[in-house]
N, C-alpha and C positions, 0 to 999 in steps of 0.2 A: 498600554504604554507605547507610544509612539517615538522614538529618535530617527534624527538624522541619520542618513546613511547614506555612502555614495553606490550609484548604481554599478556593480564592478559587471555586468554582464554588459555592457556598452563600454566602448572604445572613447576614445577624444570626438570621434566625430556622429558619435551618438548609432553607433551600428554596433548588432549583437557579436558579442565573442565569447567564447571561449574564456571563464577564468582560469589564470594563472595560479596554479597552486603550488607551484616548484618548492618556493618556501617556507611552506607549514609544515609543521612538525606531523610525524605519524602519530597518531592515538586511535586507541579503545573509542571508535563509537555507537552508540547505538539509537535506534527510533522507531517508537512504538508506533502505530496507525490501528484506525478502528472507522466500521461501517457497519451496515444491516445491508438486506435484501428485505422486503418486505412482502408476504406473500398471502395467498388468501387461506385461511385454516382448511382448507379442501384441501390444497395440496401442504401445507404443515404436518397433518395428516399422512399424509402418502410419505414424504420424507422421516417422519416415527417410525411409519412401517415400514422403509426401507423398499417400498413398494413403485418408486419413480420409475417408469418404463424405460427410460433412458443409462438407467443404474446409480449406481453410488455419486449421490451429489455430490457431499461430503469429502470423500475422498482425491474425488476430480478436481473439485476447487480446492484442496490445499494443495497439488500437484501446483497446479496454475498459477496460484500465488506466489510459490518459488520461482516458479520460472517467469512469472510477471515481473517479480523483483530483479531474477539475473538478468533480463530485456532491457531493462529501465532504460539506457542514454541510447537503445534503438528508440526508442519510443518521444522520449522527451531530448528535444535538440541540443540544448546544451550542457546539458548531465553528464559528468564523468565516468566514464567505465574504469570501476571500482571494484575488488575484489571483496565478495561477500565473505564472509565467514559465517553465518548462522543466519537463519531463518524459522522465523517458530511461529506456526499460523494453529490459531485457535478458533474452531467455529463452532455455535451452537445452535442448535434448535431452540426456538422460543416460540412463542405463542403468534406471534404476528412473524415469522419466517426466520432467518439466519443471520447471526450477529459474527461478525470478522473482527479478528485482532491477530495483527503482524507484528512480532517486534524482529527487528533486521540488525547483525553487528557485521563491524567489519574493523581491520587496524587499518587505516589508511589517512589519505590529507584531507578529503572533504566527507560533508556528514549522508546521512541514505535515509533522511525524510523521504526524499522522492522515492526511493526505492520500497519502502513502505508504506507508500500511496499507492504506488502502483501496486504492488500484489496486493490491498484491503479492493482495488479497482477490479484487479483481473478476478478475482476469487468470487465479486458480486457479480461480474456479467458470465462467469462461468456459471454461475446457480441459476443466474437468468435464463441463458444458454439448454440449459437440460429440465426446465420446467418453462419455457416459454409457450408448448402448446396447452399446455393445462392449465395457464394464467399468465396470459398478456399483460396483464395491468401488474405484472411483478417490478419492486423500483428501487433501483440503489438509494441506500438513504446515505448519510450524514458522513462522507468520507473523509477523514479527519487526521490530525497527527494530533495523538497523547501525549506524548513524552519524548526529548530527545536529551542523550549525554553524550559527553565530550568535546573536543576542539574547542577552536579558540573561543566562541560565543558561551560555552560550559553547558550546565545543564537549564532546561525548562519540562515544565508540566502544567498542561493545560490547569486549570482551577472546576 
């Protein structure tokens, strides 16, 4: 579904700013994100057994994804630095490599999609990162926002 919308990251004379959030109410928001790594079963393999030369994938890249998320508006230019309140990264082993799910909350005036883009982003090039000599051809898939609640726009989920 497509509506109108005015572009509020542009000014009057069509250059980027900074939104104004002064006037939004504070609330509860939160935003899911999800992605894969996709890897060759040789090293699927090697991360079962915990046997990655490099160490604990797993562990590394949920590190990362937090800290991916508290990074956000260094990373992405016009993103607000916002204070996180929760971060819950979920990652599994599967049969074609690592499946990522970030859900991010915070109370604050704008919502933390971005923020939960970016740690489902950092958490894949972390996995990438410590299996890249054992599989070059490792690839972030499908980086995506699930579900967001709160603020003025309320809730959505993907279908």
């Amino acid at each position: 579904m497509t509506t109108e919308k005015s572009f509020t990251h542009l000014d009057d004379k069509g250059q980027a700013r900074m939104v104004d959030v002064t006037d939004r109410d504070v609330t509860v928001r939160t935003a899911t994100a999800s992605g894969s790594v996709t890897l060759s079963s040789a090293v699927v393999a090697l991360l079962r057994e915990g046997a990655v030369p490099k160490g604990d994938v797993l562990a590394t890249a949920r590190i990362a994804a937090i800290m991916g998320a508290k990074r956000t508006p260094d990373l992405i230019p016009l993103c607000h630095p916002i204070a996180l309140h929760g971060v819950d990264v979920d990652l599994e082993i599967t049969d074609s490599g690592v499946s990522i799910r970030v859900c991010v909350r915070t109370a604050d005036r704008t919502g933390v999609e971005m923020e939960a883009l970016t740690a489902v982003s950092v958490a894949g090039l972390t996995v990438i990162d410590m299996v890249k000599a054992l599989d070059p051809a490792a690839t972030i898939c499908d980086v995506r926002v699930e579900a967001k609640s709160g603020g003025r726009n309320g809730d959505w989920v993907r279908d």
